[in-house]
N, C-alpha and C positions, 0 to 999 in steps of 0.2 A: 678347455673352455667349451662348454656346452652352444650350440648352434640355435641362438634366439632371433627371430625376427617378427619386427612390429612395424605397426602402420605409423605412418608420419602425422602427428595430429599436431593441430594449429589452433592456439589461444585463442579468442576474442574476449572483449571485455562480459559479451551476456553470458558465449555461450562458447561451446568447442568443437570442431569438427575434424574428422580424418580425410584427405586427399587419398581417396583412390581410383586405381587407375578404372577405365573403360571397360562392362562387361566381355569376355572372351571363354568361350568355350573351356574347358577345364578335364581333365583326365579324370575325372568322377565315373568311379565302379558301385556297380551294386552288387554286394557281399550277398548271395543269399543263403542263411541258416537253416542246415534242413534239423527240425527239431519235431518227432513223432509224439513227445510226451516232454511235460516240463511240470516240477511242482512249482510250489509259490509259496511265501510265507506269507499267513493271513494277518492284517494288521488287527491290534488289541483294540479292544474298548475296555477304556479306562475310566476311575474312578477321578475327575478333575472339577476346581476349584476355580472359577474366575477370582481372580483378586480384583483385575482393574481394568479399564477400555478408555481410550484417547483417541479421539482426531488429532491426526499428524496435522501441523501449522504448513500450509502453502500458499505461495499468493499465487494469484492470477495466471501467471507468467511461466511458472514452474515444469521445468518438463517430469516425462514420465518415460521410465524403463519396462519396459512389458513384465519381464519373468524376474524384476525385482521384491519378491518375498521373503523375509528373512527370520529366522529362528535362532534365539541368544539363549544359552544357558545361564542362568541368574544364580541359582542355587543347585548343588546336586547333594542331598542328604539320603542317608540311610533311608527315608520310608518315603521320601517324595522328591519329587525336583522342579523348579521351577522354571519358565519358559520364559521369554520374551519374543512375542511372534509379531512383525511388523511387515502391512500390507504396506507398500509405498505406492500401488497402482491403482489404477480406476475398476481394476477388476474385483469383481464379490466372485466368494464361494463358499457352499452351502453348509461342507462341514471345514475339516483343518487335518490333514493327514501328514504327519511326520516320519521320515525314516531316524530310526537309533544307531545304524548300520547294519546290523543284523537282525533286527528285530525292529517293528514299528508300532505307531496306534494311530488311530481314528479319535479324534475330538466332534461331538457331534454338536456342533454350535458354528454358525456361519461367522465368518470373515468379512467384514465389509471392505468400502475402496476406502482409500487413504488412512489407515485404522493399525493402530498400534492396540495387542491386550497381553496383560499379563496375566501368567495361568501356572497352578501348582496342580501336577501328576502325582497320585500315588501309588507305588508299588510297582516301577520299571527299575531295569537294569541299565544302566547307560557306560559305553565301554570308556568311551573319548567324546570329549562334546565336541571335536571336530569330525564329527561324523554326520551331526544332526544335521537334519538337510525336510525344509520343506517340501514336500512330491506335487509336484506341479502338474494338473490335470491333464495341460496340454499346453507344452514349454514352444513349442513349433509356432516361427512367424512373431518377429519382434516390430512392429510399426514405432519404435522411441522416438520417444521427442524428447531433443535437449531445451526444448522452451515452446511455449505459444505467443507468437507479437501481438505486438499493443493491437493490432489492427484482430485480433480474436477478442468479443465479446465471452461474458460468462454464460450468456445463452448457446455461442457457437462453441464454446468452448464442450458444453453437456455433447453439442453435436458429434463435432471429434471424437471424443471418449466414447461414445456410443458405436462409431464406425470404427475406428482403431479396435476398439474391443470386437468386433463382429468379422472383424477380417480374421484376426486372431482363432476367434472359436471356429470359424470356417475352415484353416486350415487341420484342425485336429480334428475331423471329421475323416473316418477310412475313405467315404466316397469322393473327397476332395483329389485325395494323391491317388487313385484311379479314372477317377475323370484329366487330372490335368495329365498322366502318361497317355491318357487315349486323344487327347486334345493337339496335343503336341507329337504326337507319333503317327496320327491315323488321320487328325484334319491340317496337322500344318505341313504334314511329312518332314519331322525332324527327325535324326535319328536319337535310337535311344540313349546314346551318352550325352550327347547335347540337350536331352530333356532331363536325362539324370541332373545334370552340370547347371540347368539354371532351377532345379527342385531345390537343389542341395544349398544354392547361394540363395532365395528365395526364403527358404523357413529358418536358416544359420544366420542370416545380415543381421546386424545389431548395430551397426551407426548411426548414432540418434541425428535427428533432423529436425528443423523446426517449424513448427506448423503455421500457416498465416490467412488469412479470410481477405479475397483480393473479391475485384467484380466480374472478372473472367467464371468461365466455369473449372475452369481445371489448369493450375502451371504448376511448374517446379522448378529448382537447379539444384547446382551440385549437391548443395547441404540443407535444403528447404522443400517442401511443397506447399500448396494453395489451393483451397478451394474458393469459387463462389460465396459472398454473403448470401443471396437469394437462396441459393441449393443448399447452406446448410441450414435457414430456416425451413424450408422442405423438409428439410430429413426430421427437424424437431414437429413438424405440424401434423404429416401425411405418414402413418405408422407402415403402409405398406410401399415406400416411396423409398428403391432399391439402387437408385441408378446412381449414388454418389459411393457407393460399396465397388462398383465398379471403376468411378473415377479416382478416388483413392488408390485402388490397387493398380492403377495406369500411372500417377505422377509416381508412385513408391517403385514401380519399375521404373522410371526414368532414373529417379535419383538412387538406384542401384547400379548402375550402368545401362540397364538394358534400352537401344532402341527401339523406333515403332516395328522395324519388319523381324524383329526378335519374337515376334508372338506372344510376348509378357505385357508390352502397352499395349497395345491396338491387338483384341484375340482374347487373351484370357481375361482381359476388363470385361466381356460382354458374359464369360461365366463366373467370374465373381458376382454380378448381378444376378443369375439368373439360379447361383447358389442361396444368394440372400432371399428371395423371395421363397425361395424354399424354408431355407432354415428359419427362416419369421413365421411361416406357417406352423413350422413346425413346434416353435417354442422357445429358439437354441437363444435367441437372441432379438431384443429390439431397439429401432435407431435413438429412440431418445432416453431408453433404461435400460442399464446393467440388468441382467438375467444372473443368479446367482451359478458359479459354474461347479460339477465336479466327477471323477471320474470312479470305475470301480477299480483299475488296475491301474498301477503306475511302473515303470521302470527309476531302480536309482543306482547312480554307479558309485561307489567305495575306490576312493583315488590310492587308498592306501595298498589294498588288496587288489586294484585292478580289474577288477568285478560288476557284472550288473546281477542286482537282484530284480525279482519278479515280486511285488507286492501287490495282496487284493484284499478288499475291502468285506470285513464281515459280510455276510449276506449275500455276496455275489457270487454267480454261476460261472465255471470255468468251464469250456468244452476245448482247451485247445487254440493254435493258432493257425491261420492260414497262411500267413507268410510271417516270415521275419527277416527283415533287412538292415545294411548298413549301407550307409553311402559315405563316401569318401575321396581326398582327392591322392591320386598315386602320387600327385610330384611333395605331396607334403605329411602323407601318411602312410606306413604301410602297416599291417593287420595279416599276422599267420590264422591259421583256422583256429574258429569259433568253436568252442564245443559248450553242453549245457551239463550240469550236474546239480541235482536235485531241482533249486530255486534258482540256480545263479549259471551266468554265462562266464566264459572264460574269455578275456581280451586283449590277448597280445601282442600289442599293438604298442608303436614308436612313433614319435613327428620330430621334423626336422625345422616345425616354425609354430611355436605359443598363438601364433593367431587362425589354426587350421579347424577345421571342425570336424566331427563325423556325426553322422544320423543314424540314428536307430528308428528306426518303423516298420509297428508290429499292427497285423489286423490280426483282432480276435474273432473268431467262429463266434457267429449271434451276438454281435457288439458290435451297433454304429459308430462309436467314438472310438480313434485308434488308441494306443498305445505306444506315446514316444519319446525320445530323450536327447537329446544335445550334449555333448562333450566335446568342448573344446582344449586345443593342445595346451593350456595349461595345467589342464588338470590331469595328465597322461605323461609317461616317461619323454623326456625331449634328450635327443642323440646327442652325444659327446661330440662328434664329427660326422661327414658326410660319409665316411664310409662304412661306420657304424648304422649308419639311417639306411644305406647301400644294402648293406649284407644280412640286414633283418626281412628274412623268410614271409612271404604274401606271396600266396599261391591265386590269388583274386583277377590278378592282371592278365596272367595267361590264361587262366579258364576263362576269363573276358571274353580273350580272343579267341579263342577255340568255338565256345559257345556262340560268340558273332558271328563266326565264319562260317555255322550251323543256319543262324537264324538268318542271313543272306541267301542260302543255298533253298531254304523254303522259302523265301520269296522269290526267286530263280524260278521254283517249281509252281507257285499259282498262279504266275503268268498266264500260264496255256491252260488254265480252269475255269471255265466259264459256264456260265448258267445255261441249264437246257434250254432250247430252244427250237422249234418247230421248222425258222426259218433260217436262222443265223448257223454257217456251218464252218469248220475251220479251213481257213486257205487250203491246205495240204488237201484234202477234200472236195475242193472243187476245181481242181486243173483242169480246163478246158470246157468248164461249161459256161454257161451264159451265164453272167451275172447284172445283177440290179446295180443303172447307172444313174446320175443324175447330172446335168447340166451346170458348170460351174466353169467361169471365167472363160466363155464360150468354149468350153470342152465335155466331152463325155466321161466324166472319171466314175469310178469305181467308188460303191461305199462302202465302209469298212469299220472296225469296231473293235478297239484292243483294250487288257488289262494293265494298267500301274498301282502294282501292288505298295501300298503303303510302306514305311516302317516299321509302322505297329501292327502289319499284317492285314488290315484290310486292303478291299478294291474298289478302285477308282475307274469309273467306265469311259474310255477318249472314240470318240468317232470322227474317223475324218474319210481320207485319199487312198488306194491304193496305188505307192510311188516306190516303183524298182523293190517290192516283194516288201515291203515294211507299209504300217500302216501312219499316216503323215497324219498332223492335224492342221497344216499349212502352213506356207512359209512365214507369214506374218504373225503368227498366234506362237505362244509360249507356255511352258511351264515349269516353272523354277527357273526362270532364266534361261532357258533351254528354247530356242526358236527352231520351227518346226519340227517339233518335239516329235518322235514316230517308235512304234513298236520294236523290238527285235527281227529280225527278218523272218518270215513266216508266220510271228505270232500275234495270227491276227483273225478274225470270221470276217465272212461276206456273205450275202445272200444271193444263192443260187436258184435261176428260175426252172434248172434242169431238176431241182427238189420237186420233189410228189407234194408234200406237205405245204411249200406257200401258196399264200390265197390271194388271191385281188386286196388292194385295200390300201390303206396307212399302213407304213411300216413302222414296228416296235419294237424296242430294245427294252429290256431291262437292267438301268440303272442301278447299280450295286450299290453307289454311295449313299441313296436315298429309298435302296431297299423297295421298289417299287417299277411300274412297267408305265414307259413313253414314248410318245410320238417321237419319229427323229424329221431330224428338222434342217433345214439349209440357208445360211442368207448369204444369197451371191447377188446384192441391189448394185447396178453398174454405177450407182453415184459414191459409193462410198468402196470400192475395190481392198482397202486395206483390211476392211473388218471382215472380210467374206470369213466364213468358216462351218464348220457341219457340228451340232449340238441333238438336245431333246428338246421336247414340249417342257416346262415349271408346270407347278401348279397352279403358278399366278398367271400362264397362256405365252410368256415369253420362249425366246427359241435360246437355251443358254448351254455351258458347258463349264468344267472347273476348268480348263486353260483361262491361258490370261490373253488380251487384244494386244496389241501393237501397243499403245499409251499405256500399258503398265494398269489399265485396270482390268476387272472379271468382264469376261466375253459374255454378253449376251445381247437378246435384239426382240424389240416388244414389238415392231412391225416390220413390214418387209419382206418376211423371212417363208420363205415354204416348206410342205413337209413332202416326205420324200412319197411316191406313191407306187405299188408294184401293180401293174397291167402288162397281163398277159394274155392281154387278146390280140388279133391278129388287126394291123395297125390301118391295113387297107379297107378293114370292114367295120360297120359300124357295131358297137358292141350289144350282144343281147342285154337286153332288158326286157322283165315281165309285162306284157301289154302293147310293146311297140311293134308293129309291124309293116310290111307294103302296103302299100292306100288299097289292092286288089283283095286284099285278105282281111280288110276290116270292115266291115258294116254299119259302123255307130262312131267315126273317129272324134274324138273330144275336140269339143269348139271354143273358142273365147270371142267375148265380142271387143274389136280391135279396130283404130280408123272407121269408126260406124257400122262396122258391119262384122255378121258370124263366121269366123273362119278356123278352119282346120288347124290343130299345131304339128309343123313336122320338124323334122329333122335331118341331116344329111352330113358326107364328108367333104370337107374342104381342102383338105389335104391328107397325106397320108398322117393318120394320129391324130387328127385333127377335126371334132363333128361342132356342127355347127346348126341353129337352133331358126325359125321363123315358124310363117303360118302360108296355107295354098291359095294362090289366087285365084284372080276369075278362068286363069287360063290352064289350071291345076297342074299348076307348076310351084316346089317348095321359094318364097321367096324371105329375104334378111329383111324386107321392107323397103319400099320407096325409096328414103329418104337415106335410107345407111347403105354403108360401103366396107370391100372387105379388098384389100388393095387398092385403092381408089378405082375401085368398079363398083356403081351404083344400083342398086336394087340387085345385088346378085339374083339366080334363080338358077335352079333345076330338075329336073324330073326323075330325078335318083334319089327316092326320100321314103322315109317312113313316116306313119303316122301312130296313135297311140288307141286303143281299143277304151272309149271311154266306159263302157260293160267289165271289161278286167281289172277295175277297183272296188270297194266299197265309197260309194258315192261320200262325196264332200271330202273325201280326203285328197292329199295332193300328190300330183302324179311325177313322178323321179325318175330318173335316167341317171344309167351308168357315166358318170363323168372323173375322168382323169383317175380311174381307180377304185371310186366310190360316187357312191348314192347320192345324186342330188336333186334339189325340187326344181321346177319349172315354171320361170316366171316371165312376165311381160309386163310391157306398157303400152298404154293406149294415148293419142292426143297431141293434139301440137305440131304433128310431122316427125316425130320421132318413134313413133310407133315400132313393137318389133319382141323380140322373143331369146328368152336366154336362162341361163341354170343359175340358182343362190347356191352359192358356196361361203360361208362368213355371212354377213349383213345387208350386202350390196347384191343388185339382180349385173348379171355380166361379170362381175368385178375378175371373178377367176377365168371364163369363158371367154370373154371380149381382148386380154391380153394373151391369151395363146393363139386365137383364129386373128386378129387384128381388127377385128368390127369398131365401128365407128358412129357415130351420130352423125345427124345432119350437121351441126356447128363443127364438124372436125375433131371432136375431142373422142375417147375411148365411151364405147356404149356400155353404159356405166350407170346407174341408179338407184337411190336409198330408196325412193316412195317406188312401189311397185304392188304387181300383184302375183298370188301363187295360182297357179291352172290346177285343177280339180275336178276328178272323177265328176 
């Protein structure tokens, strides 16, 4: 007795569904065919005869099979033969290409949707009318529906068919199935078999579902999905209004098994949308009209011979393939090696369950649309017993592993590859020098800066801690699950001040994932201790990183957060700056008028690392102002001060001083009793200056203020 296994499917009165079980990861290999040269057999153009054309009778309600087209042999006579070719889908296309089995033609007359036409051929050979097979442009990614409920209007109904068809022509697109292995390998970090594994179950599901129009925007269950009425007038109104391409291919992942943190719902919704807006521009497809589809190459497999032929369409350009693959799953297929001869591949190849499937996907050199084909295990040899299924020869599995145990070993090795860098050097490299620290959870740690190389081989840039020779991103941050996630031991840079090449400044990394160079950045705010962790600057100004926070969402922090800064000047002095110097050595020192009257702007330290801003008194002495206080000491002063050569500017511009690294301008206030003197750093005069010295206002609070003024040359 032959080894058949099928899905459990369950009556209802409208409609039928199969129970299966929860998506799960699957033994899916990718066969790859290395093929230098392949011929094709060109399909005929033929001398043909419309007899007749029908709209198929549907109501309302009726569902729809994607890759249901069907080709009847009516007559086969000596000088002609006649066809019956029935579209039963919403899908048009432009001409009608048929396989003979060995031989095909081109009918160059579109197909419309729901359209039955009879048609007489003259002058083919036809071996077996069980051969005749319509070539499907692109059979990949079934959306069926066993019905649409009451609750789908004829209007929303255009809608459906318009996005069902648009996901469909999406997927037969070559750039779709290299976007979603880089999607899934390089931004979700899946590995490559678990992205093979939900490709493979993705463009093969064929369990029809039934479609329904709720007032949510988007649900599903096991055997249904829903969309919003609202959103699918949208899609009928607004021609470039993409965003229900995406919601559609979120509930059809749910009711395939897949959950949200599978990366099929929540992930590749937001690139089926950002596919569709494309392919609209493009032409491929639009939301409220059938675009007529068709291809120049098709694949078709001969169940009797075992065989896929290569068919192209008069007129079309071959140069070749750049890949050609199968996908399949070990526990229910296995496939010795492929080889090609002339037009046709060899495939032999056994399953152990009539419900298995395998993939063929081919990109062609200078051809957007791929070339692909679907066979499932009934139309392929099924094993007598399991040990017949057993001892059939695939040699697919262990080059799996061979080649995986390869492709782990390079990612092993671009760990410790990182981008040049002036400052950034590798731990191993700097034993024993001084390195760049920054202040975090009242400590002085180490920054540091490692690679996690992807699956799909890109890199991921982590900055955190140097902790016991590994590079940390803290204890409370994650990724993948993985809480304080940290380098390999040694493989890691730091910035070394014993470098010739660092400079005063902001320190910058260059971000690999984003292909670009940023600030790096720290939020250690003592109100929220949990989120502390070390990132970049975005582009939108926040301090973020791809770990995840303690709550399970993306780390990042729009205020609070500082950037790390490297001074290397000596901490007891105050740092050069062009134009500042001893009140003895300037002649013309720049003045602001402040508390009524003109005075000098100086400058001085307050502590060690620590310079601190006012103007000279009557007793020319540097003072912070009357009224303010720097440890509850009121009107500090001193006579250890410099002042600023108002001659060594270009007049009206404004005068900056070296602060915490970098350049900043010099600002004051005058009035009120809060008069007094301090660096913009951001928007605020003090804001960065007043919490590191601890200066103060009259009222107690941090000497701190939006309205102010800049001092100038």
């Amino acid at each position: 007795m032959k080894l058949r296994k099928t899905a459990i499917c369950i009556g209802l009165a409208l409609s039928s569904f199969c129970v299966h079980a929860k998506y799960t990861t699957q033994p899916v290999v990718k066969k790859d065919v290395e093929i230098n040269y392949m011929y094709y057999t060109s399909l005929d153009s033929v001398n043909y005869e419309i007899i007749g054309s029908q709209k198929l009778e549907r109501g309302l309600n009726d569902g729809v099979l994607m890759n249901n087209i069907t080709v009847e042999v009516l007559e086969n006579n000596v000088d002609s033969t006649k066809f019956l070719i029935t579209n039963h889908t919403m899908r048009k296309f432009s001409d009608i290409n048929i396989s003979l089995g060995r031989t095909g033609f081109t009918l160059d007359t579109p197909l419309d949707q729901f359209m039955k036409i009879e048609v007489e051929v003259e002058g083919i050979i036809l071996d077996s009318p069980s051969d005749v097979e319509f070539l499907d442009p692109n059979p990949l990614f079934q959306p069926n529906a066993n019905g649409y409920a009451d609750s789908v209007s004829e209007y929303h109904l255009q809608a459906f068919h318009g996005l069902q068809n648009g996901l469909k022509v999406q997927y037969g697109q070559a750039e779709t199935y290299d976007l979603y292995m880089d999607t899934f390998t390089n931004v979700f970090d899946q590995t490559r078999r678990d992205s093979w594994s939900k490709w493979h179950r993705s463009v093969t599901y064929k369990v029809p579902k039934e479609y329904r129009a709720h007032n949510k925007r988007g649900t599903s269950g096991g055997y249904w999905h829903a969309i919003g009425k609202k959103y699918l007038d949208r899609v009928m109104q607004f021609p470039e209004y993409t965003s229900m391409y995406g919601t559609l291919s979120h509930e059809n992942a749910h009711s395939m098994g897949f959950k949200h943190g599978s990366g099929m719902a929540y992930g590749w919704d937001d690139q089926a949308r950002a596919l569709a807006s494309k392919h609209i521009e493009m032409g491929l497809y639009k939301n409220a009209e059938i675009i007529p589809q068709t291809n120049n190459f098709f694949w078709d497999h001969n169940e009797s011979t075992n065989t896929i032929r290569l068919f192209k369409k008069q007129g079309a350009e071959f140069s070749g393939f750049e890949r050609v693959d199968f996908m399949y799953d070990t526990n229910k297929v296995r496939m010795n090696t492929v080889t090609s001869s002339f037009d046709q591949l060899t495939l032999p190849v056994i399953t152990n369950d009539e419900n298995s499937a395998i993939v063929l996907n081919a990109k062609l050199k200078d051809h957007p649309t791929s070339v692909n084909l679907l066979i499932y295990g009934d139309a392929i040899d099924v094993a007598e017993t399991e040990e017949e299924f057993s001892n059939h020869i695939d040699p697919t599995f262990n080059n799996y592993e061979q080649e995986e145990q390869l492709h782990q070993e390079k990612r092993a090795e671009l760990v410790n590859q990182f981008p040049e860098s002036t400052q950034w050097v590798n731990a191993s490299d700097a034993i024993g020098h001084e390195l760049v620290k920054f202040k975090y959870k009242g400590a002085d740690e180490t920054i540091c800066k490692f690679n996690h190389i992807m699956q799909g081989l890109k890199t991921t840039t982590f900055l955190g801690m140097v902790r016991d020779d590994v590079c940390s991103i803290g204890d409370e941050n994650s990724y993948k699950g993985t809480f304080n996630y940290s380098s390999l031991p040694g493989a890691y840079q730091v910035v070394s001040l014993d470098n010739e090449n660092v400079e005063n400044g902001k320190l910058n990394v260059f971000v690999t994932q984003q292909d670009r160079l940023a600030e790096v950045c720290f939020y250690a705010h003592e109100s929220t201790p949990v989120l502390h962790g070390v990132g970049f600057k975005s582009v939108s100004g926040k301090c973020s990183s791809s770990m995840t926070a303690f709550n399970g969402r993306g780390w990042g922090m729009g205020k609070n957060f500082e950037t790390i800064v490297i001074d290397t000047t000596d901490p007891t002095k105050l740092p050069e700056h062009h134009g500042w110097n001893f009140p003895e050595d300037v002649a013309y020192p720049a003045k602001i008028y402040i508390d009524g009257d003109s005075r000098s702007v100086c400058r001085f330290m307050v502590e060690e690392g620590i310079q601190e801003f006012g103007y000279v008194n009557d007793e020319s002495k540097c003072t912070i102002g009357a009224n303010n206080s720097i440890n509850e000491i009121k009107n500090l002063t001193t006579d250890d001060y410099q002042v600023v050569d108002s001659l060594s500017g270009e007049s009206g511009l404004p005068i900056t001083v070296m602060y915490d690294g970098q350049s900043a301008e010099v600002c004051f206030v005058s009035g009120n009793g809060y008069g007094g003197v301090s660096t913009k750093i951001g928007s605020r005069c003090g804001e960065v200056a007043s919490k590191k010295s601890g200066k103060k206002a009259k009222n107690g609070a941090p000497w701190i203020f939006k309205k102010h003024n800049i001092v100038s040359f």
